[in-house]
N, C-alpha and C positions, 0 to 999 in steps of 0.2 A: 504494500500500500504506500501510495507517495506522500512522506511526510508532509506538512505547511511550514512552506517561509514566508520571510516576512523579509521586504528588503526596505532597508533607510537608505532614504534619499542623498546624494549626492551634494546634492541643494543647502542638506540641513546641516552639513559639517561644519562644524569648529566656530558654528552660532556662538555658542559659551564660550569659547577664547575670546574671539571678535569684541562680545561685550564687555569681559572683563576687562579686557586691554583698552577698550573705548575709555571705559568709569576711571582706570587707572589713570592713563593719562591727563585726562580733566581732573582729575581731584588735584593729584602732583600740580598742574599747569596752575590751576587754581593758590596754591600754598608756594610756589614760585613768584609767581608775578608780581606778587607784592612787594617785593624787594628791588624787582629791576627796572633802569629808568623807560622812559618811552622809544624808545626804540628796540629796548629787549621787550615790550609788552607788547610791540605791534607781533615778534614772532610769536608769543606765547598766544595771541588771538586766532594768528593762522595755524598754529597746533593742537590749539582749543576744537576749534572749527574740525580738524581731520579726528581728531578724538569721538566729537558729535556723531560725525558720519561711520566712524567703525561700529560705535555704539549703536546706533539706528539700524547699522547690516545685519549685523549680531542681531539683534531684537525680532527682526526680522524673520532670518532664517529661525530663529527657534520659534516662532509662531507658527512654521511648516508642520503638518504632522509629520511624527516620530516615525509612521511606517506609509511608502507610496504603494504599493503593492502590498496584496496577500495571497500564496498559493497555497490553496487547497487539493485535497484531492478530487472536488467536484467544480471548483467556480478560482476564475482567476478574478482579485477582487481591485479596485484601483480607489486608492482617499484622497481627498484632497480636502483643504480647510474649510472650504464653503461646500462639501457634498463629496458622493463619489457614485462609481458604476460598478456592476460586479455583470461577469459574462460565464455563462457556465460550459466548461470544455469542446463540448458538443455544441456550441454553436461560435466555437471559430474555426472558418474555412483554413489558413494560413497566417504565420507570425513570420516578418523578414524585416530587414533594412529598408525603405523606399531609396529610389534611385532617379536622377534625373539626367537625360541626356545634356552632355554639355560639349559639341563638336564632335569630335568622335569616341568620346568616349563615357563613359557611366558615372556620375558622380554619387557615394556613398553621401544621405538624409543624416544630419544629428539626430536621428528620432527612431522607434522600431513601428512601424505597421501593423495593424490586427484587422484580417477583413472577417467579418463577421456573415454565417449563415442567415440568419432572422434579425430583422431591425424590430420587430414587431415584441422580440423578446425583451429588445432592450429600450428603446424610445420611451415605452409607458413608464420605466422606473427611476428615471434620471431624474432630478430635482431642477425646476427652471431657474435658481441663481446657479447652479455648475454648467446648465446649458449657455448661458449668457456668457458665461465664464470662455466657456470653448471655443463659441463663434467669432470671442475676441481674438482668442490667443490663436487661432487658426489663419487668422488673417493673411499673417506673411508668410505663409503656406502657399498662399494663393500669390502674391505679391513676386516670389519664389518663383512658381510655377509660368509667369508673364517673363519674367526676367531669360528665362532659357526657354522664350517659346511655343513653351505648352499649353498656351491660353492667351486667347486675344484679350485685348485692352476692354472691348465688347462686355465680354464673357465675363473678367475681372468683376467691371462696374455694375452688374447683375448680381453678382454671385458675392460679393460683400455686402449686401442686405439679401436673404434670400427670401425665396418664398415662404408666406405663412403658411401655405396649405399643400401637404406632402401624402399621397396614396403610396402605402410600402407594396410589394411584392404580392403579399400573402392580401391585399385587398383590402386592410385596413386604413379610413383617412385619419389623417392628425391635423391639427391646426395650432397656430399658435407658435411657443417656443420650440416646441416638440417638433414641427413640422419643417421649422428652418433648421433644424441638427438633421434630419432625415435627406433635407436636401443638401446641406453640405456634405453629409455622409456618401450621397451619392454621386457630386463632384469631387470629394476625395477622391476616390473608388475611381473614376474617370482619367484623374490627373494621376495617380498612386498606382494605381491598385490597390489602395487598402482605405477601408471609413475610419477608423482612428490611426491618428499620429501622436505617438507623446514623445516628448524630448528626454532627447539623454540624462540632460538632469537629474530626472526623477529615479535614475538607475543608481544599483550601488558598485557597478564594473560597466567594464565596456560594451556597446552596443552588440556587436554578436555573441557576449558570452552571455548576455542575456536572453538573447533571442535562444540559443543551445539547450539555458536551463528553462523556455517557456516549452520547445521542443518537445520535451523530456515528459513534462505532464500533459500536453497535447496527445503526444503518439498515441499512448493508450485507447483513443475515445475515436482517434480517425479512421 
């Protein structure tokens, strides 16, 4: 039976250094400055200032959840801080790299691919702030995809607002948030091969050896 993992994001490393070393250096900066004249305080403001900004990244990254992924041995699961998706084995087609023609040759996606059998499985249970969430970040996907080619300027200015009203496969309509994740799903799919793209980030190793261990719990089910 295939045990569950749990993989931490990429993303969320060294959140807790980040901040500590942020507070650090402002507190010091702070208990310095006092002393030195105005021209050692203008540096102490622009060290103050980088202090701020570590501290804010740190804060940041630790507001990520703790785990991007969950594999099961029935559902591969996916978190993210405003919501998440879970896809159950048996309804993805193939997991790979996307790829985009650039000249003659193949350029390897920061992201791994998941096309999915049933949209009808998964559309109804997504949360509409994560769908919002996606059609944003999906954007320069498409952006991307004009840049090498794959999509006229046309198609672009269409397809960054999509349509509200999506008919999937299986004969189901949706409307709504719903139905504009169903149609980028299916311009994915177009431009890809694949209806989700998530980025490297969210990995805790590099894109194929990720793609290797989603392999590993897929085989079984295909």
């Amino acid at each position: 039976m295939r045990e569950t993992q749990h993989i931490e994001p990429m993303s969320r490393r060294n959140g807790l250094a980040l901040t500590l070393a942020g507070l650090t250096l402002m507190l010091t900066l702070l208990l310095v400055g006092y002393w030195l004249d105005e021209r050692g305080r203008l540096m102490v403001i622009f060290l103050f200032m980088a202090g701020l900004v570590m501290t804010v990244l740190g804060i940041l990254k630790l507001r990520e959840p703790v785990y991007s992924f969950s594999l099961s041995a029935d559902n591969l699961h996916f978190h993210h801080k405003i919501g998440g998706w879970s896809l159950h084995w048996s309804n993805i087609i193939r997991v790979d790299q996307p790829r985009l023609q650039s000249g003659l040759n193949l350029v390897d996606l920061p992201y791994i691919g998941i096309k999915i059998r049933d949209y009808d499985e998964f559309l109804p249970l997504i949360s509409p702030r994560l769908v919002v969430h996606l059609l944003t970040e999906q954007r320069p996907l498409l952006a991307m995809a004009l840049r090498h080619g794959a999509i006229s300027r046309h198609h672009l200015q269409d397809w960054l607002v999509e349509n509200s009203h999506y008919r999937s496969a299986g004969g189901h309509d949706y409307q709504g948030l719903a139905a504009m994740l169903g149609n980028r799903m299916t311009h994915l799919r177009e431009l890809y091969g694949y209806d989700l793209l998530i980025h490297e980030s969210c990995l805790d190793r590099e894109a194929p050896e990720f793609i290797t261990l989603l392999r590993r719990y897929l085989q079984p089910v295909i």
